[in-house]
N, C-alpha and C positions, 0 to 999 in steps of 0.2 A: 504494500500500500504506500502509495506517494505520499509523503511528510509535508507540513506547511507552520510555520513559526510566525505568527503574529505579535507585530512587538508594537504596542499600544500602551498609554497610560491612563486611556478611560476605560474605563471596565465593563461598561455599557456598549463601544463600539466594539469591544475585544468578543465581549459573548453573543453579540449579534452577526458577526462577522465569521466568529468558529461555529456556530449554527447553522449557517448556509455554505459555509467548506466542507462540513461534515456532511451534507444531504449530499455532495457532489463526488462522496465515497474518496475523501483525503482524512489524511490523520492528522489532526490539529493541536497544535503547540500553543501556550502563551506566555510572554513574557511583557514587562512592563518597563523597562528601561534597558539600553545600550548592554549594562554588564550582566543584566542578567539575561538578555537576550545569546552575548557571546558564551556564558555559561553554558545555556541549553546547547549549543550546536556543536560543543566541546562532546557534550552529557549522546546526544543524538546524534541519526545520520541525515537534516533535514536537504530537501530540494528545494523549496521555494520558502521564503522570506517576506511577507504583507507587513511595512514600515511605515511607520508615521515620519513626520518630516520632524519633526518640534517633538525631543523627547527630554524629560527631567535632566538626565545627566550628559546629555549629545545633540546630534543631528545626524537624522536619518541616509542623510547626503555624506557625510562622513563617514557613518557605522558602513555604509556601503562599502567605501574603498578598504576598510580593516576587513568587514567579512570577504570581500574578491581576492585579496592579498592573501587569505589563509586559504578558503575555500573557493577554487576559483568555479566551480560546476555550480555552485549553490547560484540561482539567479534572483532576482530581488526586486520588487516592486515597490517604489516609493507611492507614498499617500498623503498628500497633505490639506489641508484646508483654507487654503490661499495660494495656490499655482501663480509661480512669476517662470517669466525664459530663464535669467541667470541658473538659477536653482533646477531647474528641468537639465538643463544644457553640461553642468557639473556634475548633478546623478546619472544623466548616460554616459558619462568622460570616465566616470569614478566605477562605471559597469554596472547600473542598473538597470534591469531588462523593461523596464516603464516607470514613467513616470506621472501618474493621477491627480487630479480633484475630486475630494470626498462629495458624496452626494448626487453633485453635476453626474459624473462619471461613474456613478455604482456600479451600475449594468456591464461596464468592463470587465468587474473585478472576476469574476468567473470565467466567462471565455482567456482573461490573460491568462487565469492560474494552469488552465489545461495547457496554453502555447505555454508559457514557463516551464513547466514541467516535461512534457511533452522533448524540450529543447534540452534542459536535465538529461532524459534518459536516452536520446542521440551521445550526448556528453560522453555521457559514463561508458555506451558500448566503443565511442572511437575509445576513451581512454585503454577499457578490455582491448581495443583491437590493437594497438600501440602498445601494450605490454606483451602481446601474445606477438605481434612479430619483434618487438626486440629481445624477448627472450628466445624464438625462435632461433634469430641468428648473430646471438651473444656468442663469445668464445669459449662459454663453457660448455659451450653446445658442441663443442670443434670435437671430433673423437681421434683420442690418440694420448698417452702419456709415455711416451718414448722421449729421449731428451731431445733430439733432433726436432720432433714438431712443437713441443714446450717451448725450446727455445722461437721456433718461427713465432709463436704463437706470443710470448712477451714481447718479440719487439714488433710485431703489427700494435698490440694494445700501446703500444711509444709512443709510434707514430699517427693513431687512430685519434689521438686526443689535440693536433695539429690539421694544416690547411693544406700540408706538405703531398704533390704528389706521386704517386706509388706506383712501383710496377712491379708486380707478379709473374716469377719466371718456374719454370719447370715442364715436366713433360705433359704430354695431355693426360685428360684424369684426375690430376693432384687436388683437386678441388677447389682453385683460383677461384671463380667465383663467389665459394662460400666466403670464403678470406674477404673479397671485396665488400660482400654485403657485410661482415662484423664490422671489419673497417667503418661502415660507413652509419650503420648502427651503435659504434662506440662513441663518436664522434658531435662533435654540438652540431652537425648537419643533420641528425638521426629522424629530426620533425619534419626533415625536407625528403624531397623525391629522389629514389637512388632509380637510376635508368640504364641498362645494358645493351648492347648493342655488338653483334660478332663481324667482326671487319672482314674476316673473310667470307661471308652470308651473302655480298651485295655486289653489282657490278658497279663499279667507280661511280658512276651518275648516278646512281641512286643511294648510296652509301652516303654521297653529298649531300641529296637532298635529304634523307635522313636525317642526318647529323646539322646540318647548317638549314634544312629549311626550305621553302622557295616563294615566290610569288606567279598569284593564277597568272598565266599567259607565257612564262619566262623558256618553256618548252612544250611541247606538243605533248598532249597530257595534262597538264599542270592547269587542270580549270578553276581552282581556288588556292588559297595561302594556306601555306604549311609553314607551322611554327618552327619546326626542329629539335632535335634530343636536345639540344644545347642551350636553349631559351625553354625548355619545358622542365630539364633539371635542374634552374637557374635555383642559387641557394642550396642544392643539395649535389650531389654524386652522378656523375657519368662512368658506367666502369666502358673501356672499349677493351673485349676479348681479342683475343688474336690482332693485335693492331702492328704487329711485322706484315702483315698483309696489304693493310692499308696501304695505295700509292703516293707515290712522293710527291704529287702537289695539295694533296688532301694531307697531308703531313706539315707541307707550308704553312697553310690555312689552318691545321690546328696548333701551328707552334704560334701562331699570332694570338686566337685563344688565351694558350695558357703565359703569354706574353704581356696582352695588352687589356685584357677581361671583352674582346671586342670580335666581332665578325659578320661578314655580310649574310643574307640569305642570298640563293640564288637569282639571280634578274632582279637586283637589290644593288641601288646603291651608298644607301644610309645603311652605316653601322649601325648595330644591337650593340648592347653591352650585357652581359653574365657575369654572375660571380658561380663559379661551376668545380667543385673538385674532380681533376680529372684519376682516376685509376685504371692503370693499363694491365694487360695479361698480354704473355704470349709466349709458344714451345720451341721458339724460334731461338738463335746464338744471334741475337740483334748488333754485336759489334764485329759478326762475320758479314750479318748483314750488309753493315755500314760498307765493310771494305772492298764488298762487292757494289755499292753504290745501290742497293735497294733501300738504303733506311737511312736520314739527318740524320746526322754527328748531333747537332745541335736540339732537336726533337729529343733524343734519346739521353741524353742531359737533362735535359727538361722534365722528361718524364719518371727518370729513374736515380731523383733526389731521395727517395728509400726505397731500395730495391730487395726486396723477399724471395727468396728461390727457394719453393715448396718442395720434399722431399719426395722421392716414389716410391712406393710401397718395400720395394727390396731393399730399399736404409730404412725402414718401420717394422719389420718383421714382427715384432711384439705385440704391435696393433693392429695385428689382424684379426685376434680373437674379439676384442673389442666391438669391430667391425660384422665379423660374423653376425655374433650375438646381437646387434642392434640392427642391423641389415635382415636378418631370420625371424626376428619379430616383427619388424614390420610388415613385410612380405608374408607373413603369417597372416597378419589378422588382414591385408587386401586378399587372400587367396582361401579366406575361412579354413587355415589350419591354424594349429599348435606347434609349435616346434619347442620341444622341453629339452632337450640333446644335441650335442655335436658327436660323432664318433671320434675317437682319436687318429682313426689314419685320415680323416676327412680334414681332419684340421692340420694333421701333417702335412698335406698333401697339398692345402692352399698354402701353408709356408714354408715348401721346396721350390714354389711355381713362382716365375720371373714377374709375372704380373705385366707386360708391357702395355695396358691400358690404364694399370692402375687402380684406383679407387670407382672411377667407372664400372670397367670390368670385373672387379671383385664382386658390386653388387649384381651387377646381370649374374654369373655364376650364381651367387646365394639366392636369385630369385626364380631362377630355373632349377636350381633344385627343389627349393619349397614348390615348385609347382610339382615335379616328377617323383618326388617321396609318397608313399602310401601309407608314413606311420609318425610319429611325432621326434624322428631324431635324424637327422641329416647325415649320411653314409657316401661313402666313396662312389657307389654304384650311381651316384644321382649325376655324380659330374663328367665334364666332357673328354673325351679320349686324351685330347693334347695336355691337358693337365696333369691327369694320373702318369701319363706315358712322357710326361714332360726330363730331360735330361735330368734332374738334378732328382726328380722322384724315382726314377727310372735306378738312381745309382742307390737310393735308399733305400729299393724295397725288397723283399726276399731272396735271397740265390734261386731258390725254387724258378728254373727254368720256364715253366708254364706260365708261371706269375709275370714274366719277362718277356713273353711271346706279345706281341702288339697285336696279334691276329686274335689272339685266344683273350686278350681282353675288349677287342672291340667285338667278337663274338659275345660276349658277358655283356655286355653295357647294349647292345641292340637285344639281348633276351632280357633285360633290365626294363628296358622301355616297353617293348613289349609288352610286356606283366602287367606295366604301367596302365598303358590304354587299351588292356584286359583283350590285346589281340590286333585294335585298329590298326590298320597296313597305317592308313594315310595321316592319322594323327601323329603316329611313330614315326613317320618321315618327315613332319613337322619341326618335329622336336626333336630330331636329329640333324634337320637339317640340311637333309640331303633330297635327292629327286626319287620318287616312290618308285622307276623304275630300278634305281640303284637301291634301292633296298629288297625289294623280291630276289635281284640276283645275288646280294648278300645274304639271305635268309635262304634260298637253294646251297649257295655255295658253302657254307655253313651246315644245313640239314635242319635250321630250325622247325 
């Protein structure tokens, strides 16, 4: 039930006024001066605030700017019995959501209390929505305690609390992006818009107008104004992925950016101004780049004033169980199973394997098995040939000859699947992988 604090020092207006708040199904407070109206709100969790203007120990116009300074959601309705502009003009300055004449004006007081309210509980859900994505993608959230990503992991939070901007190096996979949104989450930009954009996604003219914008006419197509990533993240974060891709006069055009806060749109020739953090990614060696003349000298300076070079899975080896276990629970509950178990060669087995996708790929693997298990504990049988049969598991696992045969385990893992889809040709060739009539000639040549 929506709360309402009546802070009144007639007694008569107080109990005629919680009378008809109460018939409108609100839960009615009262208080009679300034301090003991801030008592109550201390005491309660109230939404809306009905204020007399003229109170014993204050002014309603005042008590505002204290109650919006503590309580900034609580909204407030001034009341008074002689309405002037000055005093109207300073309780909406001071954050009151109206400001009334008693009497004149009664018949507002109801329709306001439901907009007041109404405005309240918008409040509170962005608030709920703003802690659920900054907690979302806070850095406690980052999975790994290995010292190698600890360490990445304190000096992103260094630099997250700065204007400084970043680039993200490592192979594909490492999870750069996640890094970019805590970055940009930790940071006093965290209320502002973080915007992504993969430079390699776009063909030069469009990656432009992406990023910089255009005006209707300025190309064929271009029947109205386009703002741009750059003016639409203005105040908060641009991360650009893959930005060695990027060509080298869209590299000009954004060394002026992060140079001058300025840039044109396309078929524009008044400068925008931004104030825009830029953070870059990319699996590229940007200073082979350079010396190859694909990438500024000067760009790459610019952009890689603190540079992060995210770890790949085979320097994290320890946090793969990690990984597993929060990766097989998720994928659990999208796929309505349970997963209570890992086997121990399965887990060996992902931390013999090179990983060359990385964190990516780890999770596709853990979600194709949760799909192909028939029981609640994730086994070798569920994963792919090249894993099990991968060089470095290969040298780990049994003498046992058979065990060692690539033929006699990809025999095992197609009567695996099999089992799986209690027989389906086509489904088993799905989720293999392979083309159905390669699998009838596996399954003859075999004698499944």
């Amino acid at each position: 039930m929506r709360k309402v604090l009546i802070v009144d020092d007639e007694e008569k207006i107080r109990t005629l006024l919680s009378r008809l708040i109460s018939l409108e199904g609100f839960e009615v407070y009262q208080s009679i001066d300034c301090a003991n109206a801030l008592n109550t709100l201390e005491r309660y969790e109230i939404d809306v605030v009905l204020c007399d203007v003229k109170l014993p120990d204050g002014n309603g116009v005042e008590l505002t700017k204290l109650i919006k300074e503590k309580y900034p959601i609580i909204e407030i309705i001034l009341l008074t019995a002689y309405g002037n502009i000055p005093d109207g003009v300073l309780a909406i300055k001071n954050g009151a959501f109206d400001y009334i004449t008693k009497g004149d004006e009664n018949s507002k007081i109801i329709p306001l209390l439901h907009k007041a309210s109404e405005n309240v509980e918008n409040l509170k859900r962005l608030v709920q929505l703003e802690k659920y994505v900054g907690d979302k993608f806070s850095f406690s959230n980052i999975i790994g305690k290995s010292k190698v990503i600890r360490d990445v992991i304190d000096l992103a939070q260094t630099v997250a609390e700065t204007d400084a901007s970043v680039l993200l190096t490592g192979e594909t996979g490492t999870g750069k992006e996640i890094f970019a949104q805590s970055i940009h989450f930790a940071s006093k930009r965290s209320k502002k818009t973080f915007l992504a954009i993969n430079c390699a996604a776009f063909s030069n003219d469009i990656l432009e107008s992406e990023m910089f914008g255009h005006c209707a006419g300025a190309f064929t197509g271009a029947v109205k104004d386009k703002k741009g990533l750059l003016k639409e993240a203005d105040g908060g974060t641009l991360f650009l992925d893959e930005i060695g891709e990027m060509p080298l006069e869209l590299q000009a055009k954004l060394l002026r950016v992060i140079e001058t806060g300025e840039f044109f749109k396309v078929g524009e020739t008044k400068p925008i101004k931004t104030n825009v953090r830029i953070i870059a990614a990319t699996n590229r060696d940007l200073k082979k780049e350079i010396e190859l003349g694909h990438f500024r000298d000067d760009l790459f300076y610019r952009i890689s004033l603190f540079q992060l070079e995210l770890p790949p899975i085979r320097e994290r080896v320890e946090d793969i169980e990690l990984f597993v276990n929060h990766f097989s629970k998720i994928s659990g509950i999208n796929n309505g199973k349970k997963i209570n178990s890992i086997s121990t060669e399965y887990m060996q087995a992902l931390k013999l394997y090179e990983w060359p996708g990385n964190i990516r790929e780890l999770k596709n693997i853990i979600e194709r098995s949760v799909i192909l298990t028939n029981s609640n504990e994730l086994k070798t049988d569920t994963l792919p040939t090249e894993i099990v049969c991968s060089q470095k598991n290969s040298a780990a696992l049994t003498n046992n000859q058979n065990e060692l045969d690539i033929a006699n385990i990809e025999k095992r893992h197609i009567q695996n699947v099999l089992r799986i889809t209690k027989g389906n040709k086509a489904e088993t060739a799905r989720l293999l992988n392979i083309a159905l009539t390669t699998l009838y000639r596996k399954i003859n040549h075999y004698q499944l």
